[in-house]
C-alpha positions as CSV (number, residue, x, y, z in Angstrom):
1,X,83.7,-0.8,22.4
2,X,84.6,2.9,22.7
3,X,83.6,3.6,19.0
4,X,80.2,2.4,19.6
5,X,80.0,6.2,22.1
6,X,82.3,8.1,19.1
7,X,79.4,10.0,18.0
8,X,81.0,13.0,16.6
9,X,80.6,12.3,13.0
10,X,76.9,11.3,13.5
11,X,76.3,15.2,15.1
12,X,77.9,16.6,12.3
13,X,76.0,15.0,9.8
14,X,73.1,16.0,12.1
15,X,74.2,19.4,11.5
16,X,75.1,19.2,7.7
17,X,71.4,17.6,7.5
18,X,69.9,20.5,9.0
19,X,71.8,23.2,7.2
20,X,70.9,21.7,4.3
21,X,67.1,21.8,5.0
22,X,67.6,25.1,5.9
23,X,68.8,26.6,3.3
24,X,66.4,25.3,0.8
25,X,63.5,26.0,3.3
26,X,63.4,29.4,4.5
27,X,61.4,29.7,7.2
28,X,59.9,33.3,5.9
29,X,59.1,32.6,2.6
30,X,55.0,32.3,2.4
31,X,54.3,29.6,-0.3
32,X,51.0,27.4,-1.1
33,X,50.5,24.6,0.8
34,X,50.8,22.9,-2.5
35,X,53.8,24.4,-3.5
36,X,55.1,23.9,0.3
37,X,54.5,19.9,0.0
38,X,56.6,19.9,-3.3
39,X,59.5,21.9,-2.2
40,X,59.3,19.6,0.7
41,X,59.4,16.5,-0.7
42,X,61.8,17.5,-3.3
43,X,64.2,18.4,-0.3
44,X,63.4,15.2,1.6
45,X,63.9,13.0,-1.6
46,X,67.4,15.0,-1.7
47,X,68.3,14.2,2.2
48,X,67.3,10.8,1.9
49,X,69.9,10.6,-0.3
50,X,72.7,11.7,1.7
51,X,71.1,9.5,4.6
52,X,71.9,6.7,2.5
53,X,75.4,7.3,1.5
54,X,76.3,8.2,4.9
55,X,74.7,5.5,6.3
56,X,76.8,3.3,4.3
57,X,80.0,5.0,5.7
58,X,78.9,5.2,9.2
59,X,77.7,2.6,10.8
60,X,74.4,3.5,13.1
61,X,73.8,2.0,16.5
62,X,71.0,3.6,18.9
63,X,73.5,6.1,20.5
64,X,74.6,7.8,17.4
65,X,71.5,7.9,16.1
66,X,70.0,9.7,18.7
67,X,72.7,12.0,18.4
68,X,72.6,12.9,14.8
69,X,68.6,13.2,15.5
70,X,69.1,15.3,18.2
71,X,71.8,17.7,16.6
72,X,69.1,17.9,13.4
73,X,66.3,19.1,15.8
74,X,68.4,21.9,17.6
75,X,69.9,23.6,13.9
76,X,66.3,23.5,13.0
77,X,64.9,25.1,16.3
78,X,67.9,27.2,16.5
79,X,66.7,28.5,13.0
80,X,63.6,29.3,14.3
81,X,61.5,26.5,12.8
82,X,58.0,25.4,13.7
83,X,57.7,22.8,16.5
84,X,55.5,20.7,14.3
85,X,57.1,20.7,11.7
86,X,60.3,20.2,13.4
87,X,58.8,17.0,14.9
88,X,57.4,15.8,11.4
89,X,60.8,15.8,10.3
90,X,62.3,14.1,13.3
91,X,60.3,11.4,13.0
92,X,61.1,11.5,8.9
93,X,64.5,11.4,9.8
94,X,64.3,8.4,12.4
95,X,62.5,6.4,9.7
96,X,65.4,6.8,7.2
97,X,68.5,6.1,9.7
């Protein structure tokens, strides 16, 4: 019962998820929108990769995955991301855990 609340690996992968986007999407760097939507989906393809694996290690109940969510939005807001395109990726990630 009391690993279903042991969220801690969930919030760093939360993290890890964010720093990842992060460092492959700058939020400076003026691009295309064409060229935007490729780098983009090339990073999502990436992270929905590691969603997978660690899915596989971790098993997700409603808790941890509002966690992980949750620590995902804050890096990204922290780093000074658009809101809507903060919450297009939320909801990206909420489709794929």
């Amino acid at each position: 019962m009391l690993g279903w609340f042991d969220s801690k690996q969930a919030e760093e992968f939360g993290n890890v998820l964010g720093q990842y986007l992060i460092d492959r999407m700058s939020t400076d760097k003026k691009l295309s929108a064409s060229k935007f939507a490729a780098k983009t989906e090339s990073v999502l393809l990436r992270m929905e990769l590691q969603v997978r694996s660690f899915k596989q290690k971790e098993k997700l109940n409603f808790y941890k995955t509002a966690k992980l969510v949750n620590a995902f939005r804050w890096k990204l807001k922290d780093a000074g991301y658009d809101e809507a395109f903060i919450e297009k990726l939320v909801e990206w990630l909420l489709s794929h855990t």
